[in-house]
Every structure is written in C-alpha cells, then in structure tokens.
C-alpha positions in Angstrom: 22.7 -21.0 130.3 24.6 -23.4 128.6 22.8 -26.4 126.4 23.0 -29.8 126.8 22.1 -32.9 124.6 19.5 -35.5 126.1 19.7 -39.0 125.5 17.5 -38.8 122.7 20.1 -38.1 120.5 19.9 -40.2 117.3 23.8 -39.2 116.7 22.8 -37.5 113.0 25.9 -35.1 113.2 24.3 -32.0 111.9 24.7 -30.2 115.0 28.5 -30.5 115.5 28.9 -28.2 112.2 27.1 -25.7 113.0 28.3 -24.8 116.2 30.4 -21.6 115.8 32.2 -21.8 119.4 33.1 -25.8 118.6 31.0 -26.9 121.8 29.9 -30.0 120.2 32.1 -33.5 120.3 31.0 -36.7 119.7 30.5 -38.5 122.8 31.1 -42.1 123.8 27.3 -42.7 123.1 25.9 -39.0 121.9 26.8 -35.6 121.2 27.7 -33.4 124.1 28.0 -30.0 124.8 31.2 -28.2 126.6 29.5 -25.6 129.1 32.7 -23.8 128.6 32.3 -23.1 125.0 28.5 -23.1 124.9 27.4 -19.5 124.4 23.7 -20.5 123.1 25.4 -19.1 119.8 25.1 -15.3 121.9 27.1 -13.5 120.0 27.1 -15.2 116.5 23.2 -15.5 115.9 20.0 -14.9 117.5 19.2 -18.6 118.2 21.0 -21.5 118.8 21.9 -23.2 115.6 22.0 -26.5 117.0 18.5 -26.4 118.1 17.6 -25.3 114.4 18.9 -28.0 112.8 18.0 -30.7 115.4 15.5 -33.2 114.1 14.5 -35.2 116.8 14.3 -31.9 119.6 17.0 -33.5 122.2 19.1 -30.4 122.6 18.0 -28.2 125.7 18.8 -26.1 128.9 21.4 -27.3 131.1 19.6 -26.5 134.3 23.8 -27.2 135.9 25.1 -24.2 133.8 22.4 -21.3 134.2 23.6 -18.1 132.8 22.5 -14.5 132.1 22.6 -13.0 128.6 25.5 -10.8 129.9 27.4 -14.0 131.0 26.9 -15.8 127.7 28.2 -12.4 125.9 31.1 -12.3 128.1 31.8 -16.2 127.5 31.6 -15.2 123.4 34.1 -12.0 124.2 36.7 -14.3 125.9 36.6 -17.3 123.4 37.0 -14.5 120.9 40.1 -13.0 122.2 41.7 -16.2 122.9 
C-alpha cells in the first residue's frame, strides 16, 4: 500500500527529507505522496520514515493504492535499477 498525506498537514517539511524513494513534493496546499515511488520505505527501513517524523499524525494508508509486501519490494527493486 502506498501512503498518502491527509489534509491535516501543517506543511512542516520534515517528511520530504527523509523519504529515501523521493515520493514526497510539495503540493499546491500540502505534501503529497507519488504512489509510484511510495514503497512504505520497504526496502530501506522497517517503517515508514515519514510517519516517524510526522508531528501532527496526517500521513496514512492510501486505501486507492493497496499493495502486498511483495509488491512494495518489487516497486523498491525497479526504482533501484532505474
């Protein structure tokens, strides 16, 4: 499953950094999350990193982007290889 960032988003910025697949832009009003490049850090960490460093909890499941642990693995191979 990708993740997604609610509207609840104060726009701190300490999420964007710590992303390790760049998946995090600056929005026109928030932070948003590529599904593309969101591998729920799979691959780099054991949890999300954005989630650890959120302060105000706003960063969750994208119920529009489920995916297995096996999918999110073979998202982190490809971005790796490109």
């Amino acid at each position: 499953m990708a993740l997604m960032i609610t509207d609840e988003c104060i726009n701190c910025d300490v999420c964007e950094p710590e992303c390790p697949n760049g998946a995090i832009t600056q929005g026109d009003e928030i932070y948003e999350i590529d599904p593309m490049l969101c591998t729920e850090c799979v691959g780099h960490y054991d949890e999300p990193q954005c989630i650890e460093v959120c302060p105000v909890d706003c960063i969750v499941v994208d119920p529009e982007h489920e995916e297995s642990e096996g999918q999110l693995k073979a998202k982190y191979e490809k971005l790796q290889s490109a």
